[in-house]
N, CA, C and O of each residue as an XYZ file, in Angstrom:
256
protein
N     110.209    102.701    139.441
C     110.605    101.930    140.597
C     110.196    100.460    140.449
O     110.658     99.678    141.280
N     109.528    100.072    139.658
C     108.996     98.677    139.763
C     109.932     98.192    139.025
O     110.758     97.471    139.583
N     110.085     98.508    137.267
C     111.689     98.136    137.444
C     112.619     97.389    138.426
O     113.018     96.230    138.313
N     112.836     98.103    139.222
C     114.233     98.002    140.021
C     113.842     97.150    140.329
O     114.546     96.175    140.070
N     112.100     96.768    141.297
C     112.368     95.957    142.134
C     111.711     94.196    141.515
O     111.377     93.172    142.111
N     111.780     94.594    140.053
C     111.942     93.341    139.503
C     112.795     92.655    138.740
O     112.748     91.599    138.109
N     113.948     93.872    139.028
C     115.655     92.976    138.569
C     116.020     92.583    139.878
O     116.755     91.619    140.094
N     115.489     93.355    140.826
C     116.532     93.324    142.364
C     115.289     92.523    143.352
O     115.018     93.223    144.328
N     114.779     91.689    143.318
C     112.708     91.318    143.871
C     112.912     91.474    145.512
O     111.942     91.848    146.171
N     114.353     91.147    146.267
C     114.558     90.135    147.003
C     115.328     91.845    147.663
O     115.704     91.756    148.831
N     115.480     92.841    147.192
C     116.986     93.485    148.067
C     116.422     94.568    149.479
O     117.191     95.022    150.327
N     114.772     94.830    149.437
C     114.465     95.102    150.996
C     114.952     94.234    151.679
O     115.972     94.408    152.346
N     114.207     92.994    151.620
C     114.442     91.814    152.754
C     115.886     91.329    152.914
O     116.036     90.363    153.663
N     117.022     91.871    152.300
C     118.573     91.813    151.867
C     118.519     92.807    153.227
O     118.850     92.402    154.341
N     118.050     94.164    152.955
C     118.529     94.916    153.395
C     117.617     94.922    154.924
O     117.665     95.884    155.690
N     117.118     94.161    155.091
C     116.040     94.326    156.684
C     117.524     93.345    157.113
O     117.996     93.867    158.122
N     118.092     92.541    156.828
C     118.521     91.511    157.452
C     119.996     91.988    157.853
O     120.651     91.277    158.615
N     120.406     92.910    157.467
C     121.623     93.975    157.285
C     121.456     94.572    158.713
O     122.094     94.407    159.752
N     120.394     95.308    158.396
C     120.294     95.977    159.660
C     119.828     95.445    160.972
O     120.197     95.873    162.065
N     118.867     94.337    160.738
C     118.823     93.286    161.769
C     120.113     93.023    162.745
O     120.463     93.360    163.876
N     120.529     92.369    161.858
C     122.171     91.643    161.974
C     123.033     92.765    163.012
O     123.596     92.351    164.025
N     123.052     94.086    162.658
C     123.832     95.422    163.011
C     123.457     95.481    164.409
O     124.238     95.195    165.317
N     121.964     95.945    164.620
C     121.153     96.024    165.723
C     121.569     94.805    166.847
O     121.547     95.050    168.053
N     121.946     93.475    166.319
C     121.753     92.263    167.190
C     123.475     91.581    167.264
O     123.793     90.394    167.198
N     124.385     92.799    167.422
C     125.640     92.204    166.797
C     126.187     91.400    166.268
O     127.213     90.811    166.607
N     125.398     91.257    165.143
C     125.833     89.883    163.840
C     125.375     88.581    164.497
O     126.253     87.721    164.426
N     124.234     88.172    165.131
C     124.204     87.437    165.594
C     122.617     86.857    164.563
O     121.547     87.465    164.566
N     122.893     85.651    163.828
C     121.629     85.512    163.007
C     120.472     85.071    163.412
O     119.370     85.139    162.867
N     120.991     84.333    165.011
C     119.724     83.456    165.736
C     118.436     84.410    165.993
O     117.257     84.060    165.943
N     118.900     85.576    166.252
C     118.252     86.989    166.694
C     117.301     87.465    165.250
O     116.197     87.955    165.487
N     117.598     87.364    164.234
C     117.166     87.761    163.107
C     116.362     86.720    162.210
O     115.958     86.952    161.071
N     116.189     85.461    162.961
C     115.288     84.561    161.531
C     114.152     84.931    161.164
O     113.696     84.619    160.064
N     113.558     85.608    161.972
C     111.718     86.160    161.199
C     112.324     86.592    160.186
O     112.142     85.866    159.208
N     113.372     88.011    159.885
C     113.742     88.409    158.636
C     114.562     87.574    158.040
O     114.859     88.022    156.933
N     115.161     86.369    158.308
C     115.570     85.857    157.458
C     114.897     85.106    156.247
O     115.004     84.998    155.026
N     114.003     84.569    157.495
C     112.907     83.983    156.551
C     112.376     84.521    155.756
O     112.365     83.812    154.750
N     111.722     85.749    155.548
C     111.401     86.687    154.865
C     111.950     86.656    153.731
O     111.526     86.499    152.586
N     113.265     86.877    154.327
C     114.203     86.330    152.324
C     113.980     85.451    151.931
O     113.479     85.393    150.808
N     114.257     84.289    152.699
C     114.266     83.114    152.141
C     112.712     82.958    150.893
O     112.631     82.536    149.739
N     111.671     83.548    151.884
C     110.150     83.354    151.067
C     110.269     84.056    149.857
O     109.997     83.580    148.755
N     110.634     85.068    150.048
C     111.108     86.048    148.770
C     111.769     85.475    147.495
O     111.433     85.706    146.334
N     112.837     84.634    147.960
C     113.890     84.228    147.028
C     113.556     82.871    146.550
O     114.321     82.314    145.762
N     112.412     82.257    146.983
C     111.704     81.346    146.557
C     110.539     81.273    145.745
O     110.094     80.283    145.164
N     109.844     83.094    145.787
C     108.975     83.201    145.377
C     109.639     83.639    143.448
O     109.057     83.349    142.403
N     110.896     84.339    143.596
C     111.479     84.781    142.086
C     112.066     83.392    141.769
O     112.242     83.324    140.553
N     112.357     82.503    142.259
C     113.369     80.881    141.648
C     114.793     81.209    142.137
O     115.687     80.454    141.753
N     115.158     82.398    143.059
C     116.048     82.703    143.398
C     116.966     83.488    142.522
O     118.176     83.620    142.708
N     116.318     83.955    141.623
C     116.811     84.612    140.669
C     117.366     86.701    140.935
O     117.459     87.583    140.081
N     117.560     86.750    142.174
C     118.201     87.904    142.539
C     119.066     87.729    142.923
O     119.282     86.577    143.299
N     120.134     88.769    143.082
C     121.620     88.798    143.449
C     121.644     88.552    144.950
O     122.579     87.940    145.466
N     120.559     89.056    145.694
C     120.234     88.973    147.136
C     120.189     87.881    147.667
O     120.476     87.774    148.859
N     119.734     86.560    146.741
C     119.251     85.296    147.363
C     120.780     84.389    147.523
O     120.783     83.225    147.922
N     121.978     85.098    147.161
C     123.101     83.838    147.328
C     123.602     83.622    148.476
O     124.408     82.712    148.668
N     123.207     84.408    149.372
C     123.618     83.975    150.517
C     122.681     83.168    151.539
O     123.128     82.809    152.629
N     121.515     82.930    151.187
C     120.527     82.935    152.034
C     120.415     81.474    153.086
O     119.980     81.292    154.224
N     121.053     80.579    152.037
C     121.580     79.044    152.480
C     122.489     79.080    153.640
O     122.288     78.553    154.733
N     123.807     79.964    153.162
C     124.212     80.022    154.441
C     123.685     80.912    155.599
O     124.601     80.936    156.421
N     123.001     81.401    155.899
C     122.637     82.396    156.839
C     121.413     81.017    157.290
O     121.375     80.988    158.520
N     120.753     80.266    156.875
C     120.047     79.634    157.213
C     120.738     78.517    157.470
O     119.887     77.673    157.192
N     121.737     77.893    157.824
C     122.613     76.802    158.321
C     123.122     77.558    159.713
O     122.935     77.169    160.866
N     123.525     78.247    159.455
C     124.055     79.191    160.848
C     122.795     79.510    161.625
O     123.096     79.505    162.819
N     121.414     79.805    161.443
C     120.101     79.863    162.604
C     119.784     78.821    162.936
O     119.075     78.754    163.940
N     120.177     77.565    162.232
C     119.411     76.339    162.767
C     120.112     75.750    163.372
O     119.713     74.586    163.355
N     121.376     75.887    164.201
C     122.718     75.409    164.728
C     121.755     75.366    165.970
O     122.176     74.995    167.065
């Protein structure tokens, strides 16, 4: 398992923000603690997971 989660570093906090999002009907303002979460995540690998490409936009859309 460690493997995985050092090709993939970033895909819990992918996936907290999924279900966040679900729970809060897609609404991201509702979800930035976990967004952030990624964001710290995807800063902590250089952004080097598949998880981190969206994270820019999801963070332009909470700070509106």
């Amino acid at each position: 398992m460690a493997r995985e989660q050092s090709k993939e570093p970033c895909k819990k906090e992918a996936c907290d923000i999924q279900a966040c999002l679900s729970k809060n009907n897609f609404l991201p303002q509702r979800c930035r603690k976990v967004i952030e979460l990624l964001q710290s995540c995807c800063e902590k690998c250089n952004y080097e997971s598949t998880h981190c490409a969206s994270v820019a936009g999801i963070l332009k859309q909470i700070s509106k």
